[in-house]
C-alpha positions in Angstrom: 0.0 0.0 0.0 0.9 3.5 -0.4 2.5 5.6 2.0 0.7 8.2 1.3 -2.9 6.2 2.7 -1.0 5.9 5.9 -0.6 9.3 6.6 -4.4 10.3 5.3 -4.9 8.1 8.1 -3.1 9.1 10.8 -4.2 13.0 9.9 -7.7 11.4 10.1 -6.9 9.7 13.3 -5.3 12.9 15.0 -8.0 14.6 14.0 -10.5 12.3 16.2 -12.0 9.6 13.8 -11.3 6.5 15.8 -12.8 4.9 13.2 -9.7 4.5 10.9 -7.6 2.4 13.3 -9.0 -0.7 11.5 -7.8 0.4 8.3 -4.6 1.7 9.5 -4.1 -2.1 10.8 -5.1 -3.8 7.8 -2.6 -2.0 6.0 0.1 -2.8 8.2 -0.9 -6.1 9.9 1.2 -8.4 8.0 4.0 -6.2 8.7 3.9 -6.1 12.2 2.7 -9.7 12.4 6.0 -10.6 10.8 8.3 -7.9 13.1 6.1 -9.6 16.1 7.0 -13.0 14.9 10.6 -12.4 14.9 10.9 -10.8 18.8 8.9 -13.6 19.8 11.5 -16.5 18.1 14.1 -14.8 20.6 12.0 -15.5 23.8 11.8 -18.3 25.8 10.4 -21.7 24.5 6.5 -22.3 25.6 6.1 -18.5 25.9 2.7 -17.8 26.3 2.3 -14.6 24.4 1.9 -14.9 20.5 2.9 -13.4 17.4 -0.8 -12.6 16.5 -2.0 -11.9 20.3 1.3 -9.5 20.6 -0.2 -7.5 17.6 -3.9 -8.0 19.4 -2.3 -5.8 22.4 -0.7 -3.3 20.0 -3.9 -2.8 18.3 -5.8 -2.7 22.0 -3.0 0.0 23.3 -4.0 2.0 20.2 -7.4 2.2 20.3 -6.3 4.2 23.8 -3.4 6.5 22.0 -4.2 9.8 20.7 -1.1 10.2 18.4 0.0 7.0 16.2 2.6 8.8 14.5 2.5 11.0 11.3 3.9 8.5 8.8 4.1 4.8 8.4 7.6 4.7 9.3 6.7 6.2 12.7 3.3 4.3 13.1 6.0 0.9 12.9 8.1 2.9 15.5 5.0 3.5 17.9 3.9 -0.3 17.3 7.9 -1.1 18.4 7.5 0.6 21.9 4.1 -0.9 22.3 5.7 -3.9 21.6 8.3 -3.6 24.3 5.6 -2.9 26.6 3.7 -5.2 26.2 6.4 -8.0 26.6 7.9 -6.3 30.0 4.5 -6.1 31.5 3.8 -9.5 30.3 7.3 -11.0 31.7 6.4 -9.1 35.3 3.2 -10.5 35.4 4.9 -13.9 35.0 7.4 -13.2 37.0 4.8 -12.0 40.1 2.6 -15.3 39.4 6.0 -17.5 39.4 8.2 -15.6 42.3 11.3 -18.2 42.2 9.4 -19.8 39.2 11.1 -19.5 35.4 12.1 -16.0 34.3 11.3 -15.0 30.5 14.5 -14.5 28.3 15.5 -13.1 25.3 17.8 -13.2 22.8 19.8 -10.5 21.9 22.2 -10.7 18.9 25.5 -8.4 20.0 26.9 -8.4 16.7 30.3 -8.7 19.3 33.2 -11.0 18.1 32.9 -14.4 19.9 29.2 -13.5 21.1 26.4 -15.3 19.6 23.4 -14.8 20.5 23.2 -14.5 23.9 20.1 -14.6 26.2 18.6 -11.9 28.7 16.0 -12.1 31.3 13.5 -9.5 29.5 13.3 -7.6 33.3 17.4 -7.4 33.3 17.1 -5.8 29.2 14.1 -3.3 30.4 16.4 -2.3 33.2 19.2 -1.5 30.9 17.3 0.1 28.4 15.8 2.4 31.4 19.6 2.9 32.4 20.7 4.0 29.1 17.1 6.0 28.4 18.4 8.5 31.6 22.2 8.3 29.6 20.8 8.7 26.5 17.3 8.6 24.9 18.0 8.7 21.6 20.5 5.3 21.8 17.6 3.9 23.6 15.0 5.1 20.7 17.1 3.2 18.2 17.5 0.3 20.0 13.4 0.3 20.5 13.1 0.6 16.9 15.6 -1.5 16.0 15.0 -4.4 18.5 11.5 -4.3 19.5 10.4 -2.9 15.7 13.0 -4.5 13.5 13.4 -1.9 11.5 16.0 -1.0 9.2 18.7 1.4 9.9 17.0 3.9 7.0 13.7 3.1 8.6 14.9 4.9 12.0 17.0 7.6 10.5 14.3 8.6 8.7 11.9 8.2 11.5 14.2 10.5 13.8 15.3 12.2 11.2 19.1 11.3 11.5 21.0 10.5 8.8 21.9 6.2 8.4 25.1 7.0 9.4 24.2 8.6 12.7 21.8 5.8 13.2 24.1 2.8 12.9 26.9 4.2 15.5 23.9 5.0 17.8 22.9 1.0 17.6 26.6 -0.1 17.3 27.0 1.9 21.1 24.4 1.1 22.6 24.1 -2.9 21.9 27.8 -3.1 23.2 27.0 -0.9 26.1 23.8 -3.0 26.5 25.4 -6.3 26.1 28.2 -5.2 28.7 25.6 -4.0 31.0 23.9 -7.1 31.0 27.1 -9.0 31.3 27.9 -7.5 34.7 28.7 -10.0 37.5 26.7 -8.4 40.1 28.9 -7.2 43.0 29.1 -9.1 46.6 28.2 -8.0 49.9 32.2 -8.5 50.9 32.9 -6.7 47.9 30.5 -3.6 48.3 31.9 -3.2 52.0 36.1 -3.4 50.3 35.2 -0.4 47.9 33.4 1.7 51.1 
């Protein structure tokens, strides 16, 4: 479909006909279907969340949102931090019901030499990404739309109006200082009292 149906839209949308969110989802449901599909092959075996009920709580959260965005580009981006949301709130829900129980992980390719794909309790990765938000929000914006969204590089330059190149040392930082984060032994009680 054309861009340009998108963003008649979303100006219909912003403008207070809730009635268009339907269309807007049709147009991209395959698309997000397919970017949902891919986060969820990095989770946790027998998670309970699907690729089609992940796009369900996108649409739901939506239907609540007053701005989607004023472009397809940045409708994807909105559906990637929806996205995020909705798998943190899910894995602390699971993680209340299961206290001691199985945590919910993910995988998180570091693109680091000697690295493959290693996995991340989805709580640890929302803390980081909170960590780096405070550091830096826009490393954590491209790693939303990049992770969550799978979106190219082009996609989120021109989303955040950045040029590619600007957008790909953004992502390059902040994977490696998000894989380092989440690498961190944490520090003992013995150890903690040493450095006092």
């Amino acid at each position: 479909m054309e861009c340009g149906e998108h963003t008649k839209l979303l100006a219909q949308w912003r403008s207070g006909d809730q009635s268009v969110l339907n269309q807007l989802m049709e147009l991209v449901y395959e698309e997000l279907h397919s970017k949902a599909a891919k986060l969820m092959a990095r989770e946790r075996a027998g998670h309970t969340l699907q690729p089609a009920g992940l796009v369900n709580e996108v649409y739901l959260r939506f239907c609540q949102a007053h701005d989607l965005g004023g472009s397809r580009t940045q409708f994807i981006a909105n559906s990637a931090h929806v996205m995020r949301q909705v798998l943190v709130d899910h894995a602390r829900k699971r993680a209340s019901e299961k206290r001691g129980g199985s945590a919910q992980w993910v995988s998180m390719y570091s693109g680091i030499k000697g690295n493959t794909d290693p996995r991340f309790r989805v709580i640890d990765l929302e803390r980081a990404l909170t960590e780096l938000e405070g550091l830096d929000p826009r490393k954590t914006q491209v790693v939303v739309m990049r992770f969550f969204g799978g979106l190219s590089i082009d996609e989120v330059a021109d989303s955040m109006s950045l040029s590619p190149a600007t957008v790909k040392r953004e992502w390059v930082f902040a994977r490696t200082w998000l894989y380092s984060r989440l690498n961190e032994k944490p520090q003992s009680k013995a150890e903690a009292v040493t450095r006092t």
